[in-house]
C-alpha positions in Angstrom: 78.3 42.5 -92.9 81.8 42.6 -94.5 83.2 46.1 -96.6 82.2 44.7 -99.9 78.6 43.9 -99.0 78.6 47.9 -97.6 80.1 48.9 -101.0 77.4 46.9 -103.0 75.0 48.6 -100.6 75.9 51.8 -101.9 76.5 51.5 -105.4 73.1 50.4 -105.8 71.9 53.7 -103.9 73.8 55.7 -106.0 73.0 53.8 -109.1 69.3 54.5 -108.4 69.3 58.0 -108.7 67.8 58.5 -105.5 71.0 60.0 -103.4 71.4 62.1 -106.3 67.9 63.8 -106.1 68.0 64.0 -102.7 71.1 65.8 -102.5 70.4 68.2 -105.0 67.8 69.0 -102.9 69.8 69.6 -99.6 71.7 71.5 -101.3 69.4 74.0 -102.7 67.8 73.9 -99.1 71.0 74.9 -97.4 71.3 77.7 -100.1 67.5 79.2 -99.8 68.1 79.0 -96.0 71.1 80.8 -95.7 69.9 83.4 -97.8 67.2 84.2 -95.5 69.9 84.2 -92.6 72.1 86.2 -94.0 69.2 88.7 -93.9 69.0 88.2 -90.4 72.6 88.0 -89.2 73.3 91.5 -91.0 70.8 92.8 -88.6 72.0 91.1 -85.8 69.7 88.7 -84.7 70.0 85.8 -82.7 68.4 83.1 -84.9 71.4 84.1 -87.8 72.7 82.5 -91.0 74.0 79.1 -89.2 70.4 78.9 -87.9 68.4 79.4 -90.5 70.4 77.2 -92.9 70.4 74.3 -90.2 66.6 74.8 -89.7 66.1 74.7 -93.7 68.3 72.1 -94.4 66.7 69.6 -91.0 63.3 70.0 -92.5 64.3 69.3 -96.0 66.3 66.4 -94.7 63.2 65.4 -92.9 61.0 65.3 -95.6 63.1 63.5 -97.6 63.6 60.6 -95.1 59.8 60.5 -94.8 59.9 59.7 -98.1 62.5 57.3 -98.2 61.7 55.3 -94.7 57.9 55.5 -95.0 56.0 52.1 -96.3 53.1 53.6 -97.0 51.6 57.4 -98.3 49.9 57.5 -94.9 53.5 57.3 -92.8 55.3 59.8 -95.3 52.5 62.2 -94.5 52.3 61.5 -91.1 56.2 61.6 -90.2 56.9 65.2 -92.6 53.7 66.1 -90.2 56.2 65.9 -86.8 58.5 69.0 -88.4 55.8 71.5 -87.3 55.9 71.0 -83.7 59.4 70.3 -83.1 60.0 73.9 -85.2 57.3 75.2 -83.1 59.3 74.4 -79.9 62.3 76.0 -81.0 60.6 79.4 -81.8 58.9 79.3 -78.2 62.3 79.0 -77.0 63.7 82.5 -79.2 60.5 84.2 -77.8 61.7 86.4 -74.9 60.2 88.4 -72.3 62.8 90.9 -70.6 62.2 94.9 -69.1 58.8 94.8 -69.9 58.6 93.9 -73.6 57.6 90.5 -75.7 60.9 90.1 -78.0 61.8 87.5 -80.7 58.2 87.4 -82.0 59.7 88.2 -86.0 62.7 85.6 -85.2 60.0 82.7 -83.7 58.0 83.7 -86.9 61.0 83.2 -89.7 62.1 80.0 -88.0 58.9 78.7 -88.6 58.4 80.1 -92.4 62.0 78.7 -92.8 61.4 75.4 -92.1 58.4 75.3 -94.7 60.6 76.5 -97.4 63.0 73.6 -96.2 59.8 71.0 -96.6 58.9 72.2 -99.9 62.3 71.7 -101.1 62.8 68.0 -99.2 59.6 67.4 -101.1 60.8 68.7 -104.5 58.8 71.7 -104.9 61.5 73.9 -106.1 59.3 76.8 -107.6 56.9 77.4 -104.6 60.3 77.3 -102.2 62.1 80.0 -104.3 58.6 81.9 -104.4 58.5 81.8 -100.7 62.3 82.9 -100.0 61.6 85.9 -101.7 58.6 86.9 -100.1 60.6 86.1 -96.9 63.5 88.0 -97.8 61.2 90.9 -98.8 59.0 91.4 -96.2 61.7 91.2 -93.5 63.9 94.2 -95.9 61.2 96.4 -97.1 58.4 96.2 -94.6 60.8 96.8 -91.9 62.2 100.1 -94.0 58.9 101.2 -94.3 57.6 100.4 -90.7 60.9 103.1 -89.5 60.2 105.3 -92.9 56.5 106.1 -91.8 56.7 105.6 -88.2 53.8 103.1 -88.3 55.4 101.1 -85.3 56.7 102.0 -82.3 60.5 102.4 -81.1 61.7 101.7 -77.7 64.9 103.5 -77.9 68.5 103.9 -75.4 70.3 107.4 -75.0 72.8 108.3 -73.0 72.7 111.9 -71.1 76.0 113.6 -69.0 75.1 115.8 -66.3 76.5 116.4 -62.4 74.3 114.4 -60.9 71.9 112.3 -61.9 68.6 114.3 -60.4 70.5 117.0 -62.3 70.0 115.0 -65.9 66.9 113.1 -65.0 65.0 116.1 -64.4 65.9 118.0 -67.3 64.9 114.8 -69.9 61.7 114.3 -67.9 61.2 118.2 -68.5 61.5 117.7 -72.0 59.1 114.1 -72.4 56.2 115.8 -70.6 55.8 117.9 -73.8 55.5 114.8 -75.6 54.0 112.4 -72.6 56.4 110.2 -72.4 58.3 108.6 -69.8 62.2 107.7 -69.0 62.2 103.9 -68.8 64.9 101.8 -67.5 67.3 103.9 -66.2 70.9 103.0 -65.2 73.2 105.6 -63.8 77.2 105.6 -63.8 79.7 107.7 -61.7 82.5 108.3 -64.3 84.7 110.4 -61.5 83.8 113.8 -63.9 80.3 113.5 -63.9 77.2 111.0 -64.1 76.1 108.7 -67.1 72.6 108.4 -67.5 70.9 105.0 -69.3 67.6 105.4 -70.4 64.9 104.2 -73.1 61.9 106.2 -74.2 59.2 104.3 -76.2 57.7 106.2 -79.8 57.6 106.5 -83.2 61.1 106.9 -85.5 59.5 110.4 -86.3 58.9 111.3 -82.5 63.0 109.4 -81.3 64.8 112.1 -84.0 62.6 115.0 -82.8 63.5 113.7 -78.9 67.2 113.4 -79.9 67.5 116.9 -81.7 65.8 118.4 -78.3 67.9 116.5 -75.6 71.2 117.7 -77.5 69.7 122.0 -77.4 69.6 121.4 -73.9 71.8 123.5 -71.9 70.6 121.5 -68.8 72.5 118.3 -70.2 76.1 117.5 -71.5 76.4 115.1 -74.0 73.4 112.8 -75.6 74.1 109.7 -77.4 71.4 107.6 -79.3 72.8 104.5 -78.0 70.6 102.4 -80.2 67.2 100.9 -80.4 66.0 97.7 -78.0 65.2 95.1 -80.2 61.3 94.0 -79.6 60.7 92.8 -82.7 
């Protein structure tokens, strides 16, 4: 095989229209995926835009060579079939289990939706994949804002408490959960050479962590209180 036969090769690809088509759309994959991963690197996740756009863009790319490879309907159906799994193994592997909670569930779950978007765009189904991006992009936006708005899920939250010592500080936040039944989870304690630094998450509602936090800073029995920030258990 010498450089001209190579060229000839790819002429007639091009000339085709195929290549074209197919990278059209990539493209749009790429686009539709990043989209969704921007979403989820402004938040912070670990599955972020780089991710997503790789996942869209591998299962378009997919699809698209099961097009292009398979001899016969049966074989293009059966190798775009093989994207499921392998996507299904890589959101088992964002799915976490660390200080007591099941996190990554929402990441596992976009990963998975992503790569469908990716497969309806490999397989030229523009519409339905610009449909499904937004419903994406929606419910991961507004469902989350209204999940925190109406406290309809629950919060496992970090603050940070200053006392002089830490029975001192541990006492006086477990003073102020029994009103609500709750207990201090997690805790991590520091010696700053002033006074102690007290870690520690409390599980409950967006409604009941404000109401926690405005209590824990009236206490006279505590320094300062930080709302370090909430554990992600999505």
């Amino acid at each position: 095989m010498n450089w001209k036969h190579i060229t000839d090769l790819l002429h007639g690809e091009m000339a085709s229209g195929i290549v074209g088509n197919s990278l059209v759309r990539l493209v749009l994959a790429a686009i539709l995926g990043g989209v969704i991963g921007l979403e989820r690197e402004l938040k912070h996740k670990p599955a972020g835009l780089r991710t997503n756009i790789f996942i869209c863009f591998g299962a378009a790319l997919f699809t698209v060579l099961s097009r292009g490879l398979a001899e016969t309907p049966s074989d293009y159906t059966r190798i775009a079939a093989q994207i499921i799994p392998g996507i299904g193994f890589i959101g088992a592997g964002s799915i976490l289990h660390m200080r007591g909670l099941t996190t990554g569930l929402t990441t596992a779950a976009t990963l998975f939706v992503v790569a469908s978007v990716g497969m309806a765009t490999g397989g030229g189904l523009f519409l339905t994949a610009f449909f499904a991006t937004v419903v994406i992009v929606v419910a991961l936006i507004a469902l989350g804002h209204l999940e925190q708005t109406f406290s309809l899920k629950l919060l496992m939250m970090t603050y940070e408490a200053t006392g002089s010592s830490v029975e001192q500080v541990s006492q006086e936040v477990n003073r102020i959960l029994e009103r609500a039944h709750r207990m201090m989870l997690n805790v991590l304690s520091g010696y700053t050479g002033e006074h102690w630094r007290v870690q520690f998450d409390v599980e409950g509602t967006h409604r009941e962590q404000q109401r926690l936090l405005q209590q824990l800073k009236g206490s006279r029995g505590l320094g300062s209180v930080v709302q370090v920030g909430p554990v992600d258990r999505e």
